[in-house]
N, C-alpha and C positions, 0 to 999 in steps of 0.2 A: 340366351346362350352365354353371355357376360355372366350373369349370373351365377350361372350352373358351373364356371371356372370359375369366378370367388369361392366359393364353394370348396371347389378342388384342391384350389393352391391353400386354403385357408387348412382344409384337414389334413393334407401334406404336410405343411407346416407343424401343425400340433404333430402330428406322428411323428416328424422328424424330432421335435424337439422332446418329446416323451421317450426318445430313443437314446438322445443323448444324456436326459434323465437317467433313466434306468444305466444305460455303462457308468454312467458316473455313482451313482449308487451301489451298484456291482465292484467298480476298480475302487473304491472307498472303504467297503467290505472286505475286499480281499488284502486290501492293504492293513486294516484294521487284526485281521486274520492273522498277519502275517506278522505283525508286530506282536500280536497276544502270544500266538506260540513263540516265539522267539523269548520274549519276557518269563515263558513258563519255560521255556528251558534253561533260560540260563539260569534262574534259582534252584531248580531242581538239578541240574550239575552241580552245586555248589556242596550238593548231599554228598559229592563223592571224596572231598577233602583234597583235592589238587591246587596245592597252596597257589603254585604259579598260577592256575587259572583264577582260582578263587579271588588273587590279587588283582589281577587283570579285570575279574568282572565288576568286580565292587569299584575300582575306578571310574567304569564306565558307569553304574547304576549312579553314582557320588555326580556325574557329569547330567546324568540325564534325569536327575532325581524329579520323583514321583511321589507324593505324601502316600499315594497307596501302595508303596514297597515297604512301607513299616510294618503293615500285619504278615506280608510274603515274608519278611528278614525273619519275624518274629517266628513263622512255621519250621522257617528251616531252621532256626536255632532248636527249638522243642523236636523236630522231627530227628534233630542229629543226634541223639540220647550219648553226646559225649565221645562221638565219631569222630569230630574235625574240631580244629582250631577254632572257638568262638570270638577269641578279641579282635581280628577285621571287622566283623560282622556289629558286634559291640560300638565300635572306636566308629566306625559309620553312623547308625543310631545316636550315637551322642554326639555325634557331628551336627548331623541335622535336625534333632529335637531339643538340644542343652540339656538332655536328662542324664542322668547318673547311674545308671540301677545296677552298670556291670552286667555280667552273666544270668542274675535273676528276671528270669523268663516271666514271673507271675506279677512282681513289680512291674516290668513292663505295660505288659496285656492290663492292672491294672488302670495304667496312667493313660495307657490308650482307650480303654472302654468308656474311660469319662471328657474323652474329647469330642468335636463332634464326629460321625464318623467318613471314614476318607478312606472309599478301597478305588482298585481298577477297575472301569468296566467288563473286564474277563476277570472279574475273581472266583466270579462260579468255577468258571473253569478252571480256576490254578485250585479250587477246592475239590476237585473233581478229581483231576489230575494227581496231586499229593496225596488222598487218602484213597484210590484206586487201589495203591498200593497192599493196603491193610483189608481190603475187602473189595473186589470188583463191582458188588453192587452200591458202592456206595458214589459211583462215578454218577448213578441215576439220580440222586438227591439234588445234584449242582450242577451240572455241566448245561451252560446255555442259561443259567438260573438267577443272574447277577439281578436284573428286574423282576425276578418272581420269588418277593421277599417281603415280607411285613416286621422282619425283625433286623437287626444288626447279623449282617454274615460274619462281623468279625468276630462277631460274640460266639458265635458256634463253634464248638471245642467237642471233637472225638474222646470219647468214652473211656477208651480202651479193647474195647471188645467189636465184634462184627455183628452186622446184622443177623439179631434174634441170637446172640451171642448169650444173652441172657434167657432163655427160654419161656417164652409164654406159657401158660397153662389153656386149654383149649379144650372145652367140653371137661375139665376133669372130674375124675370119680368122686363120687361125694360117699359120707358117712349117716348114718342115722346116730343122735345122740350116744348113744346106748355101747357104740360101736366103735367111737373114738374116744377106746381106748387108752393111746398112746400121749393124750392131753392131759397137764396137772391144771388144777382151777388156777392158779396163778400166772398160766401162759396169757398172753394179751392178743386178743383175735378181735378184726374188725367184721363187725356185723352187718349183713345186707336187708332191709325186705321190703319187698315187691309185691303187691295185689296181696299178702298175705303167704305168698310163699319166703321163708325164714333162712339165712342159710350163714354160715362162720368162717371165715378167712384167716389161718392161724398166722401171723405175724411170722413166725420158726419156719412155714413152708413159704409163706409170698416172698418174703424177703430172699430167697435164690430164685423166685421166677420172674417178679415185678411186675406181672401184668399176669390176667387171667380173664379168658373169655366162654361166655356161661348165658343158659338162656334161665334168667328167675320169673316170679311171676308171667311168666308170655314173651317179655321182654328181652331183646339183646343186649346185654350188658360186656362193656368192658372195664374193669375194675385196674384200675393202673395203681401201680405202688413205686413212688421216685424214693429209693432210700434215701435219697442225698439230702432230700426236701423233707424226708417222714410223712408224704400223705398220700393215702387211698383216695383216689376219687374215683367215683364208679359212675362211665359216661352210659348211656345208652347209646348206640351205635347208629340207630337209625334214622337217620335227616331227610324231611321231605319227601318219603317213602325210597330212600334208598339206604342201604346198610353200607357201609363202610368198615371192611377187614382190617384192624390193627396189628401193629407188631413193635418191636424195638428198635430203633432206631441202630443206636449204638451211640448217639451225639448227644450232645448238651448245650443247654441256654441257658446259661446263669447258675450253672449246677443244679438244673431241670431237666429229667428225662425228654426225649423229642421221641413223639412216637413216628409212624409210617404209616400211610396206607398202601397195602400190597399191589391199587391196580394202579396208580398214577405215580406211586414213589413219591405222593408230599410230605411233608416232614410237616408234622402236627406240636403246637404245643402241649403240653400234659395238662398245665394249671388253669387253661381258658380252652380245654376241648375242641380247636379251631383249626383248620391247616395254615402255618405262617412260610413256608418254601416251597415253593414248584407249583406244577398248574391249577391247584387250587386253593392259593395263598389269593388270589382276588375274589373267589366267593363270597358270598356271605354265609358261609356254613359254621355253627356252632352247636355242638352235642349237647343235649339238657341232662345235667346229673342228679344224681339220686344220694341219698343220704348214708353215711358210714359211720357207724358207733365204733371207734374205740376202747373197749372193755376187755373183764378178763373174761377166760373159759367160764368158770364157776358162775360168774356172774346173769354171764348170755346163758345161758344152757338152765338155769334156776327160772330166768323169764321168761324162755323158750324151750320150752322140752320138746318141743316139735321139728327143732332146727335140723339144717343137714349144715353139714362139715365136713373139709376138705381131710381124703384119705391121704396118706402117706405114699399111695400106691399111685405118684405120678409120672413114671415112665421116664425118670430120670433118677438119677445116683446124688446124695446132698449128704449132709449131714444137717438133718431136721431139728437136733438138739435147739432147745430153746437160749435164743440171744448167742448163737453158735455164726449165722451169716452177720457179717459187718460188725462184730465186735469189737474193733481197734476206735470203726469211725464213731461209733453213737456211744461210747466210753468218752470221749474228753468232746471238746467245743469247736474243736479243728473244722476246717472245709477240708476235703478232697480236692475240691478244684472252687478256684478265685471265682466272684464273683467282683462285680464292679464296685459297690458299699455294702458296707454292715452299718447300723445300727445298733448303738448301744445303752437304749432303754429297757433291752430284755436279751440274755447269751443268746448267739446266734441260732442253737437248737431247741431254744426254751418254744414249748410249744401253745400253737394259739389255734384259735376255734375259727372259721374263715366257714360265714355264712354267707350264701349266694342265692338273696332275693331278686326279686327283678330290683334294677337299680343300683346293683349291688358296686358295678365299675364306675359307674361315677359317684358312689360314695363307697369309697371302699372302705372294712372295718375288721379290726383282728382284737379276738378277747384273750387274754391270756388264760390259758389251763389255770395254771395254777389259781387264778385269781377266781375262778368259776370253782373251784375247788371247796375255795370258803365261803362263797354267796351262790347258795343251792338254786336259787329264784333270783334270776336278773334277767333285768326288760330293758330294751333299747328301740331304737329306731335305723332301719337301714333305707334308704332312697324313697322314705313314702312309708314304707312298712313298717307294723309297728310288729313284734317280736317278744316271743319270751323264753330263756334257756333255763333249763331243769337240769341238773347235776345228779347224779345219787352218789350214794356213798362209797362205790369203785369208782368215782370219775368221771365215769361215762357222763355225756351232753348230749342231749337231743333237744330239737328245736320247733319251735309252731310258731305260726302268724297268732299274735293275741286280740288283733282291735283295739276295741277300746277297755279292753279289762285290763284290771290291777291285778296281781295276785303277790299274797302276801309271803305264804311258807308253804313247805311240804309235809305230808302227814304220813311217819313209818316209810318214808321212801316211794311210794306208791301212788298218792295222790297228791294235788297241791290245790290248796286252800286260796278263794280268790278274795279282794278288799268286800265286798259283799254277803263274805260265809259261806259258798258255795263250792264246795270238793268236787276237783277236776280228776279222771283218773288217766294219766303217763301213757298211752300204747307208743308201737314205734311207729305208727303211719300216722295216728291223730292225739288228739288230747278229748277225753268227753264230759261232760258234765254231769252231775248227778241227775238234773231235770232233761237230760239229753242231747244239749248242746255241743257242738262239734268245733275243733280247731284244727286245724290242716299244718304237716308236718312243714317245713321246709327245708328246701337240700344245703347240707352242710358235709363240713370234712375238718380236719385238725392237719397241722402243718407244722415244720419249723419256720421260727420269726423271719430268719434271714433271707428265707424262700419269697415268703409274701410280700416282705420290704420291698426288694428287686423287682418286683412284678408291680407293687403298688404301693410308691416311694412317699405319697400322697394318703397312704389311709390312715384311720384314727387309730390311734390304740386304746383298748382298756384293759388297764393291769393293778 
């Protein structure tokens, strides 16, 4: 009987005290709650230009300062496009950082990307919140999001545009050689091919849609194109037996497109195929991609007369004229939008060969174009793998696992001669040998430097 009330009083006890647990975690929350909205709103009144309050509330933030109100000042200085008065907001900032930068919003964000980083635990939600504004779907990307992040959220910077603002291509109509047309050999189209199905991406039409989804070889492919970065990487879509719908984000990372996936709303990065925001930022899911030639019309269509190619007839209105989209930005060396360093071993758009063996991120490697330009046959080594790049005379790079062969030169473009005297013959999925021996492609893509730098501040160059 004693007993049986030890017992009693003992699980009373624990309930009672799991009770006071739980309210206190509850009134903790809601206080928490209570202070995140209060924080979000008073930055977001400050959009409105009411000098009096504006004065008022920057007293108070100066009083209750927060090292995570630097990236909020900073949104609302960029979100105000020259609405309100910036030198409060200014004369605060260099109160509390000794930096100088004035009104320059991009020096800022600079100096801050390279500190460590320091937001609020509601920053998803003040990200949520302020760009709601520009697009109601994009409240889904952050809201509640603060810990479901493998990247810097302050690094995340709006586009410009809305979700699929830039328009996917999706199933689009294809051309038979013969049929397109509307292409001079000198246009530069990236080439795809799968199981031996062949197919051309004109550079004139991705470049207004930036992503295009297509089934090649069997295969679900999404071919993303980040102008900012200049590279096509074409992910396969499907992880683990499950297919993942992409689309446009509208944000940026490092002046990296972020894509989406339409059932969960994670924001993906483009340059490592991965979801880095929202509920599938803790997975381990990574797209395996496939190989992108760089070349001209003339060139692909001589080696493939079989190819298909994208029609004109995409279901939207552009102007397809060739080097017609983004001609201001891939005309001079400028960024569009800051990233955190450059690099100045090679101009920021000069562009590099980013081969992705296994092994590839912990040793990461960027060949300069140009430099592959003038050495047709160059062998390296990435994380184990030994490698060897073939050039031809447009440029174009394609890439195979070599082993342990030399090879010395290329013969008429076509084939390449190995240290032994044995003529290898160039396909785009393998390399084969006169005696019949086989070398397996590996997936590659071309970039600008300043892209990959930021992404892999650590990898080698050869230039």
């Amino acid at each position: 009987m004693k007993k049986s009330l030890f017992y009693i009083s003992l699980i009373t006890l624990l309930f009672f005290q799991f009770t006071l647990q739980a309210q206190y975690i509850a009134e903790k929350a809601a206080n928490y709650s209570a202070v995140a909205e209060e924080d979000i709103n008073r930055m977001l009144n400050l959009l409105a230009g009411d000098a009096e309050y504006n004065t008022k509330t920057l007293e108070e933030f100066d009083r209750e300062w927060n090292d995570g109100y630097r990236i909020m000042l900073l949104d609302v200085m960029y979100f105000s496009r020259g609405q309100i008065n910036l030198r409060p907001i200014v004369k605060l900032l260099e109160k509390k950082t000794g930096k100088k930068y004035g009104s320059d919003i991009f020096s800022w964000l600079e100096w801050l990307w390279n500190e460590d980083e320091t937001i609020t635990p509601y920053h998803g939600d003040w990200m949520a919140r302020i760009h709601k504004v520009k697009d109601p779907k994009f409240e889904k990307y952050f809201k509640g999001r603060t810990d479901q992040s493998t990247i810097r959220l302050d690094e995340v910077r709006w586009g410009g545009v809305v979700q699929d603002g830039i328009p996917p291509l999706r199933q689009p109509e294809m051309l038979s050689m013969n049929e397109a047309t509307y292409l001079d050999d000198d246009n530069i189209v990236f080439g795809v091919s799968i199981n031996g199905d062949t197919r051309a991406y004109p550079k004139r039409i991705l470049a207004w849609h930036e992503m295009f989804v297509d089934e090649i070889g069997g295969e679900s492919i999404c071919g993303v194109y980040c102008t900012l970065c200049g590279t096509v990487i074409a992910y396969n879509t499907v992880f683990e037996g499950k297919n993942y719908d992409l689309g446009t984000s509208g944000f940026l990372y490092r002046s990296n497109k972020l894509m989406y996936d339409q059932e969960t709303q994670s924001l993906w990065n483009t340059i490592e195929g991965k979801p880095v925001i929202g509920p599938l930022a803790a997975r381990n899911i990574e797209l395996s991609s496939h190989s992108v030639v760089t070349t001209t019309w003339g060139e692909w269509k001589k080696i493939h007369p079989d190819t298909k190619v994208l029609s004109l007839n995409t279901g939207h209105r552009r102007d397809y004229g060739e080097g017609v989209a983004y001609q201001d930005y891939f005309s001079t060396d400028r960024l569009m939008f800051n990233v955190p360093k450059t690099d100045v071993r090679l101009k920021n758009k000069e562009e590099v060969l980013i081969i992705r063996a296994d092994g590839y991120k912990a040793d990461p490697l960027a060949i300069s174009s140009e430099f592959l330009s003038r050495k047709q046959v160059y062998q390296n080594q990435i994380g184990g793998t030994n490698f060897v790049v073939v050039t031809d005379a447009s440029g174009a790079n394609r890439v195979f696992e070599s082993a342990e062969l030399k090879f010395k030169k290329q013969k008429n473009g076509e084939k390449v001669k190995d240290a032994e005297g044995q003529f290898w013959t160039v396909e785009e999925e393998r390399m084969i040998s006169d005696d019949g021996r086989v070398l397996a492609r590996l997936p590659y893509h071309r970039m600008f430097w300043f892209a990959w730098y930021n992404t892999y501040p650590n990898s080698r160059l050869v230039r």
